[in-house]
Biopython code that builds the backbone (N, CA, C, O; Angstrom):
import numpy as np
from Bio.PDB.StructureBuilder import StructureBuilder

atoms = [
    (1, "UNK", "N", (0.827, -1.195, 0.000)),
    (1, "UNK", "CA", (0.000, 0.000, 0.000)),
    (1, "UNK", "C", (0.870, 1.258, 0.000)),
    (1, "UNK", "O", (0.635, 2.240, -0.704)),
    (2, "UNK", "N", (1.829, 1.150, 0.796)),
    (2, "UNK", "CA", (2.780, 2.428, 0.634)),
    (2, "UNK", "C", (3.294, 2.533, -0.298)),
    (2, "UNK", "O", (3.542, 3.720, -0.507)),
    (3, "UNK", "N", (3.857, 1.465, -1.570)),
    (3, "UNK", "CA", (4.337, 1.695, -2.546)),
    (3, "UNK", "C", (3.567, 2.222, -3.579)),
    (3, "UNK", "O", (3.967, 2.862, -4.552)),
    (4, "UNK", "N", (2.651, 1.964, -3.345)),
    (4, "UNK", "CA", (1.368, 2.457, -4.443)),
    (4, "UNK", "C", (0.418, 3.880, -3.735)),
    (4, "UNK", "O", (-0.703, 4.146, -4.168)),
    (5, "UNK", "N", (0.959, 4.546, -2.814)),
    (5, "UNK", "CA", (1.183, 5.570, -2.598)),
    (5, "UNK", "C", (1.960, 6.785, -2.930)),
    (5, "UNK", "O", (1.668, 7.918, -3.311)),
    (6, "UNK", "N", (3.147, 6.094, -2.628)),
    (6, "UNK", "CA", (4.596, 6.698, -3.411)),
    (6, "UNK", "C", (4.486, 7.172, -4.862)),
    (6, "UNK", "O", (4.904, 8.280, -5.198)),
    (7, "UNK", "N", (3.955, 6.373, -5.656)),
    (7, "UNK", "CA", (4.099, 6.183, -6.938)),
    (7, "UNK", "C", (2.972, 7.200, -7.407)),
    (7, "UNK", "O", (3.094, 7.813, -8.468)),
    (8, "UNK", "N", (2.046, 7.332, -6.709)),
    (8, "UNK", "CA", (1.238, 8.819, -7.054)),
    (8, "UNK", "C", (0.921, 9.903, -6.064)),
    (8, "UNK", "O", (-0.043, 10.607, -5.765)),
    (9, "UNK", "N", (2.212, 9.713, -5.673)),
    (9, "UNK", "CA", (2.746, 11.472, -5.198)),
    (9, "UNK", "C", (3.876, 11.490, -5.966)),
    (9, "UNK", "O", (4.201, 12.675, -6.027)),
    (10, "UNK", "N", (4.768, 10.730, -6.677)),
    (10, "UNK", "CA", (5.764, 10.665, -7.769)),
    (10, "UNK", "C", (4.863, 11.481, -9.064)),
    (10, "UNK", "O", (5.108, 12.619, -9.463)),
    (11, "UNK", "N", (3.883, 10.661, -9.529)),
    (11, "UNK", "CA", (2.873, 11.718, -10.362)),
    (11, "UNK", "C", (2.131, 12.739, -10.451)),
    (11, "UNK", "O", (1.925, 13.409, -11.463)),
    (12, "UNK", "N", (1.621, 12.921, -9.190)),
    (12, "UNK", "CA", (1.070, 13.903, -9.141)),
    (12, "UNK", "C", (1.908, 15.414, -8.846)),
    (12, "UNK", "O", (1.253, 16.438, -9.045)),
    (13, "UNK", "N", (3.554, 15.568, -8.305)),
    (13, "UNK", "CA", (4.900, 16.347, -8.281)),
    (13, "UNK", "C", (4.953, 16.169, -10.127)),
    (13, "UNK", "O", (4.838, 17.215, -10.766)),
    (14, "UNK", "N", (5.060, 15.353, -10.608)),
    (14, "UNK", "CA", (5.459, 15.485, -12.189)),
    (14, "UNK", "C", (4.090, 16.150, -12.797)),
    (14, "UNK", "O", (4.047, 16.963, -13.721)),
    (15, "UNK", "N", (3.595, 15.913, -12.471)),
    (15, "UNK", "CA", (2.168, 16.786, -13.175)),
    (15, "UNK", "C", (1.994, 17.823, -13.079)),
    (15, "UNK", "O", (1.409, 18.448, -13.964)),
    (16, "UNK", "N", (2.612, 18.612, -11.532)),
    (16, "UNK", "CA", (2.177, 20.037, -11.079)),
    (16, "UNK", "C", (3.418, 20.600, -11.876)),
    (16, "UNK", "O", (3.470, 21.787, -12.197)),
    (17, "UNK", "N", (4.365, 19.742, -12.167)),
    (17, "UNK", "CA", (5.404, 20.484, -12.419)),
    (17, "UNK", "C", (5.357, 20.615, -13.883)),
    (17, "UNK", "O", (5.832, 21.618, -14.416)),
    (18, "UNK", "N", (4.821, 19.679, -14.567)),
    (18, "UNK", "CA", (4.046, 20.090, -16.280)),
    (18, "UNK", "C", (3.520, 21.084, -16.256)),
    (18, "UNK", "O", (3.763, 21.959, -17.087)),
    (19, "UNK", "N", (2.578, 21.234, -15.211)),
    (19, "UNK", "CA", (1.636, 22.353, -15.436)),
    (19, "UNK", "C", (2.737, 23.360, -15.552)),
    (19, "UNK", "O", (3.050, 23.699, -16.693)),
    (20, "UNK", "N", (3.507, 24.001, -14.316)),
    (20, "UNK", "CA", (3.779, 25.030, -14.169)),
    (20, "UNK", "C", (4.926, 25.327, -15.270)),
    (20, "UNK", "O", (5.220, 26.499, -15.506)),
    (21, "UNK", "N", (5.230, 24.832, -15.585)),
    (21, "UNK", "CA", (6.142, 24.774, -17.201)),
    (21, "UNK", "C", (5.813, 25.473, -18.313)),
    (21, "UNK", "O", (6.405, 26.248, -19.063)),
    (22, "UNK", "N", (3.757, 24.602, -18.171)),
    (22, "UNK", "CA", (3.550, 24.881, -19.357)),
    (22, "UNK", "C", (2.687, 25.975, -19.393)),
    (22, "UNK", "O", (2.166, 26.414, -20.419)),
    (23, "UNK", "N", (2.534, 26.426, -18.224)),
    (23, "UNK", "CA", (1.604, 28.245, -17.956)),
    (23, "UNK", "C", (3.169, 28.870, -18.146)),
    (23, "UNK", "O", (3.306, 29.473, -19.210)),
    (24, "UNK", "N", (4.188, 28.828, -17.412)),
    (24, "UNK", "CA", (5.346, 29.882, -17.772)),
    (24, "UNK", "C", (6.153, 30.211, -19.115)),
    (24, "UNK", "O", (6.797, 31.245, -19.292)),
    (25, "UNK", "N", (6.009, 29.142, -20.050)),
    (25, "UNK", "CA", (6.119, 28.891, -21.138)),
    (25, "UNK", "C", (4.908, 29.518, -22.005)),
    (25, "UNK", "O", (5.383, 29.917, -23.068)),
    (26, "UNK", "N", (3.645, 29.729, -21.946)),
    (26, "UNK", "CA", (2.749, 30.107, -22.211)),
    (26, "UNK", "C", (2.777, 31.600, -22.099)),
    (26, "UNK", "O", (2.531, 32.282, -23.094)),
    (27, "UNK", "N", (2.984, 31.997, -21.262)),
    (27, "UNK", "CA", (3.117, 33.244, -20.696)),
    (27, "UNK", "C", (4.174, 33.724, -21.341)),
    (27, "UNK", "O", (3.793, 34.666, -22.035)),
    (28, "UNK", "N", (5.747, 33.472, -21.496)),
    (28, "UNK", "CA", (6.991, 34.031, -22.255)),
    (28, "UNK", "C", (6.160, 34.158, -23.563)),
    (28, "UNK", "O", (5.945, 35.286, -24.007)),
    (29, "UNK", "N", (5.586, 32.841, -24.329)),
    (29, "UNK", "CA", (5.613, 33.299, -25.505)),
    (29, "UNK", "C", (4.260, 34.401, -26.028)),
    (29, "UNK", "O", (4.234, 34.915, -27.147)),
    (30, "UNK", "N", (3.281, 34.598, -25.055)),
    (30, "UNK", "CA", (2.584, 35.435, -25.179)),
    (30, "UNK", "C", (2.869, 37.269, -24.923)),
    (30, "UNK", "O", (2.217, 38.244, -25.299)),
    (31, "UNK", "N", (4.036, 37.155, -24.186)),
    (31, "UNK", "CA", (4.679, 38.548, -23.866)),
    (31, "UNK", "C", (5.522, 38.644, -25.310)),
    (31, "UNK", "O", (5.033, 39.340, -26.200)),
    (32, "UNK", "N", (6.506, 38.102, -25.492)),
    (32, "UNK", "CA", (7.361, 37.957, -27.422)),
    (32, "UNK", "C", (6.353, 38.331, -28.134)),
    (32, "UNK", "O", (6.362, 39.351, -28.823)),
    (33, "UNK", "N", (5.382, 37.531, -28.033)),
    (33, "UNK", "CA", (3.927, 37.935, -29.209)),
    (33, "UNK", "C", (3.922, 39.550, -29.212)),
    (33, "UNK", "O", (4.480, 40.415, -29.887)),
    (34, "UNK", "N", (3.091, 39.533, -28.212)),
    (34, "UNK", "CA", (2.740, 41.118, -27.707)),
    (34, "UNK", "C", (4.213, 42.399, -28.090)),
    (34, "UNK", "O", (4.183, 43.468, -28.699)),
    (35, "UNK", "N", (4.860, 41.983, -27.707)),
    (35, "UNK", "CA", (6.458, 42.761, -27.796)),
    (35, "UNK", "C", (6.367, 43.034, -29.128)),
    (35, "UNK", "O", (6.202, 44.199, -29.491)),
    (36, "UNK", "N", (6.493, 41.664, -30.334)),
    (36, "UNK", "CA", (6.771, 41.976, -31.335)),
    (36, "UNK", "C", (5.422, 42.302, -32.266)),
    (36, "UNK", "O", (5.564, 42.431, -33.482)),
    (37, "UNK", "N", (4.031, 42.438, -31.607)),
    (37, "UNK", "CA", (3.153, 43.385, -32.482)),
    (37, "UNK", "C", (3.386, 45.095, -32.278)),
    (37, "UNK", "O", (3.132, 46.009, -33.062)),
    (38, "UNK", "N", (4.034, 45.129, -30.758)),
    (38, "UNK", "CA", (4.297, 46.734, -30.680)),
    (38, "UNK", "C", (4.813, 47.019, -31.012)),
    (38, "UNK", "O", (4.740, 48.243, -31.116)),
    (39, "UNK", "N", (6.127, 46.276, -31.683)),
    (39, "UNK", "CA", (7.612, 46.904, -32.604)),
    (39, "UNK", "C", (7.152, 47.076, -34.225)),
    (39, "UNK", "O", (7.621, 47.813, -35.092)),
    (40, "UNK", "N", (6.046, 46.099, -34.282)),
    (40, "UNK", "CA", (5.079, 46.140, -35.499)),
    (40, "UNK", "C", (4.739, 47.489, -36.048)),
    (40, "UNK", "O", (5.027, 48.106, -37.074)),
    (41, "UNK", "N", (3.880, 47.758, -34.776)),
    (41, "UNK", "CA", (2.788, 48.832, -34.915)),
    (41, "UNK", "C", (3.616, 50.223, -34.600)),
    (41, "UNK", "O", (3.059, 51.314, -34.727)),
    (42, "UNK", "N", (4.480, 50.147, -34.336)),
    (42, "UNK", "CA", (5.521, 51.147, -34.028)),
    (42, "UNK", "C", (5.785, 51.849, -35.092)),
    (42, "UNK", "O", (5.423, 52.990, -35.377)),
    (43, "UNK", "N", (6.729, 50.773, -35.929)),
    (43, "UNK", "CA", (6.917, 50.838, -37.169)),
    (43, "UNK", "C", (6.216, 51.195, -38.405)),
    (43, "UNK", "O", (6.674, 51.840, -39.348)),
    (44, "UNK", "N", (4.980, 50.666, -38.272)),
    (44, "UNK", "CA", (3.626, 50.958, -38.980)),
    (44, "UNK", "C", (3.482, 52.472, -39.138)),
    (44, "UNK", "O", (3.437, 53.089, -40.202)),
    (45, "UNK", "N", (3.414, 52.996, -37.819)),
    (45, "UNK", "CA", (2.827, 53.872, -37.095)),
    (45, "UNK", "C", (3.893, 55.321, -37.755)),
    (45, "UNK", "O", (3.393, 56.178, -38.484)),
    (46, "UNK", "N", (5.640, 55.355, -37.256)),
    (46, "UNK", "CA", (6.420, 55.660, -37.904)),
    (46, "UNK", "C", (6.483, 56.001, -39.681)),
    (46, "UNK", "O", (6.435, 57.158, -40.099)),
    (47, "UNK", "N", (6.555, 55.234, -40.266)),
    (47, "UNK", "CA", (6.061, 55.125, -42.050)),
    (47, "UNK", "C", (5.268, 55.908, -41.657)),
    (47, "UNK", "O", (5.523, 57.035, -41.232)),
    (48, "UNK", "N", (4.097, 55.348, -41.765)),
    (48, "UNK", "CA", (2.538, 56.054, -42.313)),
    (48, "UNK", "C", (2.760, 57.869, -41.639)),
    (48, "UNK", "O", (2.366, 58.811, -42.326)),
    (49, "UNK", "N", (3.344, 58.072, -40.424)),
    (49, "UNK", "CA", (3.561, 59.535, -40.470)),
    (49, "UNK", "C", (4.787, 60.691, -41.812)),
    (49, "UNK", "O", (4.799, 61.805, -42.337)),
    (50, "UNK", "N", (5.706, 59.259, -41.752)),
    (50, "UNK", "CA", (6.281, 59.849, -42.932)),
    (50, "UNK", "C", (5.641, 59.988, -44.108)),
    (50, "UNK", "O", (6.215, 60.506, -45.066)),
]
sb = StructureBuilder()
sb.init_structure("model")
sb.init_model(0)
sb.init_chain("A")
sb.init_seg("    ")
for serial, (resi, resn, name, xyz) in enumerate(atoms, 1):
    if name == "N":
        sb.init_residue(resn, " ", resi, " ")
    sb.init_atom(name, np.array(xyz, "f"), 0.0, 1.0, " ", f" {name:<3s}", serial, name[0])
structure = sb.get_structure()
């Protein structure tokens, strides 16, 4: 019984730790996104006044 305890708190530590990977990972590439539509629109923005 304890071994089959062990073995899903072994999974359930690997799971929380997927998660949090894959929200911080989520999050970087949604800030890059964002970053590089404002260097976009910057640029856009720049031109079209010229």
């Amino acid at each position: 019984m304890e071994k089959k305890n062990n073995s899903w708190l072994v999974l359930g530590v690997i799971v929380a730790l997927a998660a949090v990977i894959a929200s911080i990972t989520t999050t970087l590439l949604m800030l890059e996104k964002k970053r590089k539509d404002d260097e976009e629109l910057e640029r856009y923005l720049d031109c079209s006044i010229q």
